[in-house]
N, C-alpha and C positions, 0 to 999 in steps of 0.2 A: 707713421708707424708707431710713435708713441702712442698716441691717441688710439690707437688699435689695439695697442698692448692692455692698455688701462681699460679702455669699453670693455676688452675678453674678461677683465680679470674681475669688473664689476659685475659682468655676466654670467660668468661664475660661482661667485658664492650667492648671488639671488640662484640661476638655476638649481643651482644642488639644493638646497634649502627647499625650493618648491616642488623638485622632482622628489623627493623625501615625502613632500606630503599627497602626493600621486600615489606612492608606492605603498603609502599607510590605510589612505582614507577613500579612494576610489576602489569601489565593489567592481570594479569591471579588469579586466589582463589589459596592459599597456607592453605592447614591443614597434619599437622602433628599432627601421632598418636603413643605414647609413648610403649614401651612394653608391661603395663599395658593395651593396649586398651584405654588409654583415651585422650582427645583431647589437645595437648599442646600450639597448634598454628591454628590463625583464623584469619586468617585477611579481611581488608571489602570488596575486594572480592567474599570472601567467603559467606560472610553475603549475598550477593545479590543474589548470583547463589542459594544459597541454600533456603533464606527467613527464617536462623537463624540465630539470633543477636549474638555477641560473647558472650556478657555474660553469656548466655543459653548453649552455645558450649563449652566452656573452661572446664578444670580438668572435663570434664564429657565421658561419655562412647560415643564412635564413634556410639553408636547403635541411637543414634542423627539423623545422617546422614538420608540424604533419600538412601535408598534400592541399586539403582545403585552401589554410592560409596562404601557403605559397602562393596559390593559385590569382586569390586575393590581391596578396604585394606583387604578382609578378603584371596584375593588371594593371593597376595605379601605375606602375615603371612603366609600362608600358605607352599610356593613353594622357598621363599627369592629369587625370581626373579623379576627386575624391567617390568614396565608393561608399554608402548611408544604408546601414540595416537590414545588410545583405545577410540569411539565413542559411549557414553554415552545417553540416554534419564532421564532428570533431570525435572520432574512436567511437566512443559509448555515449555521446551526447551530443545534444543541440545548441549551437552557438549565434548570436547576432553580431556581424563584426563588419565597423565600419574603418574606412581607411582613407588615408588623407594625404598627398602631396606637400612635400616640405619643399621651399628654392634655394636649401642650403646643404654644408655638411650638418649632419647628426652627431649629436658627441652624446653624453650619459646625463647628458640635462636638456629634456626636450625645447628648453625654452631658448635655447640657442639658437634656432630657427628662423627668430626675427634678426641677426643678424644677418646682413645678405653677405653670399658668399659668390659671385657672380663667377660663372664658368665651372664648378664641382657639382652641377648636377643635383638629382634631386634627391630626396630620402621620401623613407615613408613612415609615419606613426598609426598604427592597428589598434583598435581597441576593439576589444571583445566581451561579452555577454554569456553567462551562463544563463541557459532558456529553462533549464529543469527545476529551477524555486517557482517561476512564473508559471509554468506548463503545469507544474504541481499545484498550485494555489488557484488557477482555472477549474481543474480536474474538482478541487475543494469544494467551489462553489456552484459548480454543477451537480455535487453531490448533497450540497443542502437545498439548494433548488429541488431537489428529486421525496426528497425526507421529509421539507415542510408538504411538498403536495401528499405526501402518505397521510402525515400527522391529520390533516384536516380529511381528508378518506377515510381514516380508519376509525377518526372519533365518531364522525357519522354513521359506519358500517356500525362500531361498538355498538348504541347506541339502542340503534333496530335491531339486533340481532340478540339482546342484552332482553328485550321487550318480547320477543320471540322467546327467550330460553324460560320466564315463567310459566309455560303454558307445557312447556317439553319437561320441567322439572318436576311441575306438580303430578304429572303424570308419572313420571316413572318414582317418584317418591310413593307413589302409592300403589304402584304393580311390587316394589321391595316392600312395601309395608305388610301386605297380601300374601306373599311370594320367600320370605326371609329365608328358607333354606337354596332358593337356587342360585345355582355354582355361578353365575352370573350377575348374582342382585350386588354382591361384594364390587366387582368391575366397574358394572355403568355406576353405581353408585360415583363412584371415586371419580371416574371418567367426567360426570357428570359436573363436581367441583372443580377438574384442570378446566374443563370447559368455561364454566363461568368465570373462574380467575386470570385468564385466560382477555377473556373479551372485556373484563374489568378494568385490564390494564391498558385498554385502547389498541388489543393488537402488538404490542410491545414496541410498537414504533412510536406513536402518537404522543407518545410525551417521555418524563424520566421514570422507570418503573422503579418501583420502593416492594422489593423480595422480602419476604417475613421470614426471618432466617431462624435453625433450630438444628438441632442436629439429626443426624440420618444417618444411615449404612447405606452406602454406595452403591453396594455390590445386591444390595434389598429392591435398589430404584434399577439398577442395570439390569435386573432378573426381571421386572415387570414392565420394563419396556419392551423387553424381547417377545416377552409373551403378547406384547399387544401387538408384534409384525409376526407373531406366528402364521397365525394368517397366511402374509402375502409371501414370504418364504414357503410355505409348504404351495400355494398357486405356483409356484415360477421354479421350485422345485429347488432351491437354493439351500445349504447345508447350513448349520449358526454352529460355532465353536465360544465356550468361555474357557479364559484361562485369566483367572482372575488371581495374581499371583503377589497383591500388595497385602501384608501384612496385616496393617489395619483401614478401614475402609470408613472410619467416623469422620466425617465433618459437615461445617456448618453451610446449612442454604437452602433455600426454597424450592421443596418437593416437586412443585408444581413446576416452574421455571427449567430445574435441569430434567426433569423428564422430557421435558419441550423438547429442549437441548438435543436429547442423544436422540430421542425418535424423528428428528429431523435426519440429523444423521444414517441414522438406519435407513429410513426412508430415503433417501440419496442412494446408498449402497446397494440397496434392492434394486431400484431403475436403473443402476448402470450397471449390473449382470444378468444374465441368461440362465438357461438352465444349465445345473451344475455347479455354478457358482458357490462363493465360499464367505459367507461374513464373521469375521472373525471380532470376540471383545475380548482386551486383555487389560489388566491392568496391574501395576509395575510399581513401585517407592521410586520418585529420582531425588536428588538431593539441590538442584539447580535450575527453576530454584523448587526449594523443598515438597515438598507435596507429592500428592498421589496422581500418575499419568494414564487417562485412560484411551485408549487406543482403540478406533474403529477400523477393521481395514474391511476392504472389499477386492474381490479378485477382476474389477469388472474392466470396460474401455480404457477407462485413464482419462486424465486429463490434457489435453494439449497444453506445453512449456508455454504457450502466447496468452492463455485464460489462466494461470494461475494466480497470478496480479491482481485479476477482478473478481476474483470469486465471493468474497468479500464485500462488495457493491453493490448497493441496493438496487434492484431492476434487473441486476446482468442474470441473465439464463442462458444456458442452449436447449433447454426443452421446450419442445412443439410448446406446449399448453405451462409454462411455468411461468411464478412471478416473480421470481428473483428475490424472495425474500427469505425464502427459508434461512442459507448461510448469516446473511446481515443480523437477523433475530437470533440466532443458537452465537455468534461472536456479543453479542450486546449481555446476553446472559451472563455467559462465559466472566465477561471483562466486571459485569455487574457482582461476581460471585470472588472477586478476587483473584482471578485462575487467568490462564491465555487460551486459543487456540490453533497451531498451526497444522498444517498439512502437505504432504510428498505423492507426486503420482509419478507413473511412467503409463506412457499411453500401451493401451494394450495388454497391461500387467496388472493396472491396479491401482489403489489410492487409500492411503490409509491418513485419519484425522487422527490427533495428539490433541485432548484435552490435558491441561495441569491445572489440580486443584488444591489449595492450602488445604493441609489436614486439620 
């Protein structure tokens, strides 16, 4: 009995010490559950994965847990077989959680364990994995796997299409040469420059784009984007509203780039209503952060809650004939220009994009 007293009490301050450094320095939840069923060990972790505090957790019955792990511990009790990299669903996320048969009691220091305690049965130590850093950093590198095969596509496309645009330039630089009063020579002229600067930049994917930034009136670029989908508004019979209601509308950025920008947008807005339809631009001061908000909405399908996540990602479409780039490209500008871009739909109502740009 001495000798029992003395091994407990050597076991003791090594466990607590090394269970200390369980609780500090393992990225993983650690709970141990005692013979009894009840919870001996929680650590913060654990608190996160599960969204119970250990207070709540401790000397109480594993029936705590959410359902998964019970499931889990109540198998190991059951079979005294450890259970390796079992793939868990835990509330709002994905867990890896393996579990293990102890032949002793469980006390607040896993390493008690080695002590045999012959006849009390057995315990269980869980340890669990958050799958969403991993699942996310997959998703990462699928997505440069996806950008470098652009980058080498679009230098190429650039490249020939770049070699094509001398022949198309010289041409209509000298139908405007000829021509100088028609209401159109102004247009393709201009049109003409987005276009090559444009395929200069490799497509805006192909490498880091370097904007030649200057100052502009916003509401000067927002007026002549509109005119450029006048067009397909008046085909599909769609109404355009401006309410262009910020104060002052100067700041800096390249002309070319954020027209990209918003006729992407517009262009989105148009294919996803009908006739009748209603695209509205407005733009607003917000103070958070500071800058000018410019707002596209459309009255059209919406967006399904399950595609908002990826709208943003290079290749994701639901159009028959789309390439999933336009969004990727109008965010790359966007972020290049200082500014953000988010967006809200409800399916069947509408979807309106929120640029914000430094004034």
């Amino acid at each position: 009995m001495e000798l029992e007293r003395a091994l407990s009490a050597e076991e003791r301050d090594y466990g607590l010490s090394f269970a200390d450094a369980l609780h500090s320095c393992l990225g993983a939840a650690i709970i141990s559950i005692g013979p009894d069923r009840f919870i001996t060990c929680f650590n913060d972790h654990a608190e996160r994965l599960t969204h119970l505090s250990a207070t709540h957790a401790l000397n109480q019955s594993f029936d705590r847990l959410p359902v998964a792990l019970r499931d889990v511990i109540e198998e190991v009790f059951r079979t005294s077989r450890a259970i390796e990299g079992r793939h868990v669903h835990v509330r709002d996320g994905d867990l890896r959680v393996s579990a293990y048969p102890l032949t002793s009691a469980i006390s607040d220091s896993p390493l008690k364990s080695y002590a045999k305690a012959p006849g009390k049965g057995i315990g269980v130590v869980l340890l669990a994995q958050d799958l969403a850093p991993v699942q996310k950093l997959e998703n990462n590198m699928r997505q440069l796997d996806r950008l470098a095969s652009v980058g080498a596509l679009s230098a190429s496309m650039a490249h020939e299409i770049k070699n094509a645009m001398v022949a198309v330039r010289t041409f209509v630089d000298l139908l405007i040469h000829e021509n100088p009063d028609a209401d159109l020579a102004p247009i393709v002229g201009r049109e003409m420059r987005r276009i090559d600067s444009i395929v200069s930049q490799m497509l805006r994917l192909a490498g880091p784009a370097r904007p030649t930034f200057a100052s502009l009136r916003l509401h000067s670029l927002l007026d002549h984007a509109l005119r450029l989908v006048q067009h397909q508004l008046e085909g599909k019979q769609i109404r355009s509203r401006r309410d262009f209601s910020a104060r002052t509308d100067l700041v800096r950025g390249d002309e070319y780039q954020l027209q990209q920008a918003f006729l992407n947008l517009f262009f989105n807005a148009i294919e996803a209503m009908g006739a009748g339809g209603q695209l509205t631009v407005k733009t607003e001061m917000v103070s958070i952060p500071a800058g000018i908000r410019v707002s596209v909405c459309d009255t059209g399908v919406g967006i399904p809650p399950e595609n908002l996540g990826r709208l943003f990602d290079a290749f994701f479409t639901t159009k028959q004939h789309g390439t999933g780039l336009g969004l990727p490209i109008t965010r790359r500008i966007i972020q290049e220009h200082r500014g953000n871009i988010t967006v809200e739909s409800e399916t069947a109502k509408g979807t309106a994009f929120h640029v914000v740009l430094p004034i």
